[in-house]
PyMOL commands that place a pseudoatom at each C-alpha (Angstrom):
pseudoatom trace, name=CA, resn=UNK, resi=1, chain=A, elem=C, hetatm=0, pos=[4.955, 66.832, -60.773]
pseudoatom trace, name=CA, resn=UNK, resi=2, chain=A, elem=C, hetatm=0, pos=[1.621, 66.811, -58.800]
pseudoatom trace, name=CA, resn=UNK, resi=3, chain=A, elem=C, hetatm=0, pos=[-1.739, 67.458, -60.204]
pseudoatom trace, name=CA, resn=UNK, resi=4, chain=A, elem=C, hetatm=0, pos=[-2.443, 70.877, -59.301]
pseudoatom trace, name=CA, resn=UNK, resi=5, chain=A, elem=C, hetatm=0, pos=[-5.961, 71.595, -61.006]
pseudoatom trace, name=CA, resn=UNK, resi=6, chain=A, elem=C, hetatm=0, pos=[-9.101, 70.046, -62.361]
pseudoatom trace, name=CA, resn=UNK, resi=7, chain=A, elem=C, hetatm=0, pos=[-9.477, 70.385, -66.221]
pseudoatom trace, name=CA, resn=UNK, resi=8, chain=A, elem=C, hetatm=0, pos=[-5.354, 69.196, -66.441]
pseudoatom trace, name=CA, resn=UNK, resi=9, chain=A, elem=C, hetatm=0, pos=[-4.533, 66.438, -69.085]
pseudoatom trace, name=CA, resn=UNK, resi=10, chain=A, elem=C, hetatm=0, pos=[-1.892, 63.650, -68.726]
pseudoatom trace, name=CA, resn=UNK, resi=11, chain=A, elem=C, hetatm=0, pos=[-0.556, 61.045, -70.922]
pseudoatom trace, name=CA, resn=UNK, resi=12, chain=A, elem=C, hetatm=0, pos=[1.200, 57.700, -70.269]
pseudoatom trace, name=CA, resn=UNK, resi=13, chain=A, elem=C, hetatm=0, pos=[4.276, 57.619, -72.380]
pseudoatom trace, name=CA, resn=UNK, resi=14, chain=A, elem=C, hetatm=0, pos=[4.087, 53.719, -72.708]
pseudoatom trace, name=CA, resn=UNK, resi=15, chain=A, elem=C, hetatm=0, pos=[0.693, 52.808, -73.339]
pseudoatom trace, name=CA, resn=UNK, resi=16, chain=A, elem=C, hetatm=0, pos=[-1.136, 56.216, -74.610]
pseudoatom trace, name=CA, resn=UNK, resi=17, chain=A, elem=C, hetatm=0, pos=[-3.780, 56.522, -71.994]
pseudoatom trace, name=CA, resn=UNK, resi=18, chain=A, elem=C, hetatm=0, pos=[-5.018, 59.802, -71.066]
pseudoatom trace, name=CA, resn=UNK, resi=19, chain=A, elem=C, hetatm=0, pos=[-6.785, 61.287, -68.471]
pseudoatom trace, name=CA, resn=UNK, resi=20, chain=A, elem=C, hetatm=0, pos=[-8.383, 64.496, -67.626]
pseudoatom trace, name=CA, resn=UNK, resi=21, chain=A, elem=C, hetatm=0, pos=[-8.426, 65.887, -64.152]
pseudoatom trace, name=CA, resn=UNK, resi=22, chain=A, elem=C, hetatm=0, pos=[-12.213, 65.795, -62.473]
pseudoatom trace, name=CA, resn=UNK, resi=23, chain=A, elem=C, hetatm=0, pos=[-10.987, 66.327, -58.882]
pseudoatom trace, name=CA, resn=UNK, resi=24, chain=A, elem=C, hetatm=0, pos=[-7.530, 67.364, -57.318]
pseudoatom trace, name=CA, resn=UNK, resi=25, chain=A, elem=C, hetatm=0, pos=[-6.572, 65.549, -54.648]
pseudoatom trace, name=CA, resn=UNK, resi=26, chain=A, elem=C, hetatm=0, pos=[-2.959, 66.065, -54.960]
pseudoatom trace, name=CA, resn=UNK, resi=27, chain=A, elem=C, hetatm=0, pos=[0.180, 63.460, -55.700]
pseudoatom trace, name=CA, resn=UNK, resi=28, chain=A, elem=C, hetatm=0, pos=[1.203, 62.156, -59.244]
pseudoatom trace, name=CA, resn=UNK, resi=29, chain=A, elem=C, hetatm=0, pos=[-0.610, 60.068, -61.368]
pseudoatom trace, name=CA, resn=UNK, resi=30, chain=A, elem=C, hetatm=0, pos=[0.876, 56.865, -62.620]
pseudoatom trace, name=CA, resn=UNK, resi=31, chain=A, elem=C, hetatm=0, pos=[0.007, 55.029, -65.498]
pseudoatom trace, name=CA, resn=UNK, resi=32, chain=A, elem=C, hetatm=0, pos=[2.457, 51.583, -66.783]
pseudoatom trace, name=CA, resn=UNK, resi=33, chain=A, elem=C, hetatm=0, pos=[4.551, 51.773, -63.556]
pseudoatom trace, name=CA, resn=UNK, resi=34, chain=A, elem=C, hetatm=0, pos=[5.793, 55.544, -65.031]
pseudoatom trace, name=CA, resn=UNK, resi=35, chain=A, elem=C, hetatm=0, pos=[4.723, 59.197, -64.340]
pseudoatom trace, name=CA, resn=UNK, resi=36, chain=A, elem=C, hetatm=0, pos=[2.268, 60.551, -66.654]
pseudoatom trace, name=CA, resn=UNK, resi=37, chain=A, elem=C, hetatm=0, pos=[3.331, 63.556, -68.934]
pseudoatom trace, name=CA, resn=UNK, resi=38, chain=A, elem=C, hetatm=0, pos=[1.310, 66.774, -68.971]
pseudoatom trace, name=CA, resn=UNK, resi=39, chain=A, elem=C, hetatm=0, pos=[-0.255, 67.676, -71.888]
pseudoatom trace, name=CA, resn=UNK, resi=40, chain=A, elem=C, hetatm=0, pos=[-1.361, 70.895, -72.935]
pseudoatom trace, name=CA, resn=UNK, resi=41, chain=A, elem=C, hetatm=0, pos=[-4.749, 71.158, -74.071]
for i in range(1, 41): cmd.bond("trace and resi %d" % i, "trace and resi %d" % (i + 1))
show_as sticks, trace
zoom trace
């Protein structure tokens, strides 16, 4: 799944980061070598 607008929040699985989407500029973030989840916020 692709970032598809600013103001989005992800999670790594693994580690806990998160991040919040500032600017789309499309692809998937990555975070521990995995996919980060989508988090509703």
């Amino acid at each position: 799944m692709g970032v598809e607008k600013t103001g989005e929040k992800y999670r790594c699985s693994v580690c806990g980061n998160e991040v919040v989407v500032t600017k789309v500029g499309g692809g998937e973030l990555v975070c521990c070598s995995k996919p980060m989840e989508k988090i509703e916020g």
